[in-house]
N, C-alpha and C positions, 0 to 999 in steps of 0.2 A: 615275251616269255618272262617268267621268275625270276630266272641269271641275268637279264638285262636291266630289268626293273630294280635290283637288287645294285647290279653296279655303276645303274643311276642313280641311286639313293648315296652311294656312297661317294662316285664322283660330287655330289651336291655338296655332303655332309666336308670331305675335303675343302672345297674352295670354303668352305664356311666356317670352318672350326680352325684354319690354317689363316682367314681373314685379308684370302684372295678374290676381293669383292670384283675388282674390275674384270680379272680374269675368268671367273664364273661369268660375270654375264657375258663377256664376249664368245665364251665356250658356248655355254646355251642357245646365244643369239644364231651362230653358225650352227647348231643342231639343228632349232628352229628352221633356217635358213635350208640347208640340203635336205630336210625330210620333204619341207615345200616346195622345192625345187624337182625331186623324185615325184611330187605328186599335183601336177598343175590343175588349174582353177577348173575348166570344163570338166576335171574325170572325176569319177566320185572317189571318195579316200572310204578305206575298211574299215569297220568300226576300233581294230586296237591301234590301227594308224590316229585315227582321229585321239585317241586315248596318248598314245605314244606324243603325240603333239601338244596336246591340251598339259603335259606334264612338265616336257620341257620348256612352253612356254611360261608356266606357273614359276620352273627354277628362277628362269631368266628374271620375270617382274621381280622375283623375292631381293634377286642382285641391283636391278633397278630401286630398286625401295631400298636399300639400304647404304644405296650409293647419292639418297636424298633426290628422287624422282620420284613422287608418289604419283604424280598424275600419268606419268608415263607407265610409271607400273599399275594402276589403276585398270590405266585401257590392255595392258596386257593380262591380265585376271579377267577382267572382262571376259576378253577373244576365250581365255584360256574355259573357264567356266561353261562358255558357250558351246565348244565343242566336247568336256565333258556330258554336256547336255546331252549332245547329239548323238555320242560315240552312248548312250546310257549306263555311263561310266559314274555316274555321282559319287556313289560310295570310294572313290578312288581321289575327290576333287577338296577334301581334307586341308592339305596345305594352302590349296590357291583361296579358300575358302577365309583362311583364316590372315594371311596374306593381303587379302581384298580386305579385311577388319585394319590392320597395321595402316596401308595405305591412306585407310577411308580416316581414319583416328587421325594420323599425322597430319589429313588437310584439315580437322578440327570438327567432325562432325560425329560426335561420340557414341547418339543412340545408332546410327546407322552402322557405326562398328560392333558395338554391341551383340547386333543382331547376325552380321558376320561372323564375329568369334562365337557366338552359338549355334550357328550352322555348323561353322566348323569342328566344335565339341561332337554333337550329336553327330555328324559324318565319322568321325575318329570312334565312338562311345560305339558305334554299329558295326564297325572292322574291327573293335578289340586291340587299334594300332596303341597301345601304352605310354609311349614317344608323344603322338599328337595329343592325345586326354591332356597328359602333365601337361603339354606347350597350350593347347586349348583353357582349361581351368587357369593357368599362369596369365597370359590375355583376358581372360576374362575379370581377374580378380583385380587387374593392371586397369582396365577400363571402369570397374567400379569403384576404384580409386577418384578416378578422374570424375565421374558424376556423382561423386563424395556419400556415395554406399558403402561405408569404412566397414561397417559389421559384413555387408555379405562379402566385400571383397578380404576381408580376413579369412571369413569360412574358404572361399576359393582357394585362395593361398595356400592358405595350411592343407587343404584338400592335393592339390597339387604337390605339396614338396611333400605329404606323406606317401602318394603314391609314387612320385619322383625319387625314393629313399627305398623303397619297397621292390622297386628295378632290379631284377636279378642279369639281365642281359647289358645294362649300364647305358643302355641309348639314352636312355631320360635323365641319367645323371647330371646330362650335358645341362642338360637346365635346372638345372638346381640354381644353380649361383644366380640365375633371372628373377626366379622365385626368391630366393633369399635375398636377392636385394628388395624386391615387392613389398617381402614381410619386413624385411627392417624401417620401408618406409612406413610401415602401417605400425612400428613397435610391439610387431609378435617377437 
């Protein structure tokens, strides 16, 4: 449902703007843990279970990645991605999408992120989520840094924090200060 989907997002945005990393992923892990427990391996799971799943497994890697486990969050984007797949939830697989760019980036293999945070653009760019664009173009302009595309990853940047500025509901605000650190390294 909406109401739950909504106060997943913001149980998320909590552990993460409060920079309760471990306790996020333990929370997620046990979500993870009793929806799969509700629903064992022989029966088949419903398509918004498999969605329900594919999300909080996405929260969990994001806490794993950020608690310096990219491989273990890797294989969790994986699983997570997969049953997006399956559940034909893609347009919903945005974070784990860009999430899977972060992990892949940090073990050092830059075009494979690339092409991550461009999925994940376009998946955001198709739901109109505003939140994911700014954090999508932000990654993106972050990783053209790194493969030393200073001009495009400027245009990104500035793309990003103008419509990160532009936010009338202040979700994307939150990322400004990413962005503006991005553009200060680029001396916009």
């Amino acid at each position: 449902s909406d109401v739950f989907s909504s106060d997943l997002e913001s149980l998320f945005s909590l552990f993460e703007t409060k920079g309760w990393f471990q306790e996020g992923k333990e929370s997620f892990q046990k979500g993870v843990d009793a929806l799969r427990a509700g629903h064992p391996e022989a029966s088949p799971m419903a398509r918004d279970s498999k969605s329900l799943l594919a999300r909080l497994i996405s929260f969990w890697a994001f806490f794993e990645n950020i608690l310096g486990h990219p491989k273990q969050a890797s294989h969790l984007y994986e699983e997570s991605l997969q049953l997006f797949h399956s559940a034909s939830a893609m347009r919903k697989a945005g974070l784990a999408l860009g999430g899977m760019g972060i992990a892949t980036e940090v073990q050092g293999n830059f075009e494979k992120a690339k092409a991550f945070y461009e999925k994940s653009w376009n998946t955001f760019r198709g739901t109109k989520d505003l939140y994911g664009i700014v954090w999508s173009l932000n990654n993106l302009g972050h990783i053209e840094t790194r493969l030393g595309h200073h001009s495009r990853a400027t245009a990104l940047i500035q793309k990003s924090l103008a419509r990160a500025m532009a936010d009338r509901d202040g979700r994307s605000k939150a990322d400004r200060k990413s962005t503006r650190l991005n553009s200060s390294h680029l001396g916009i």
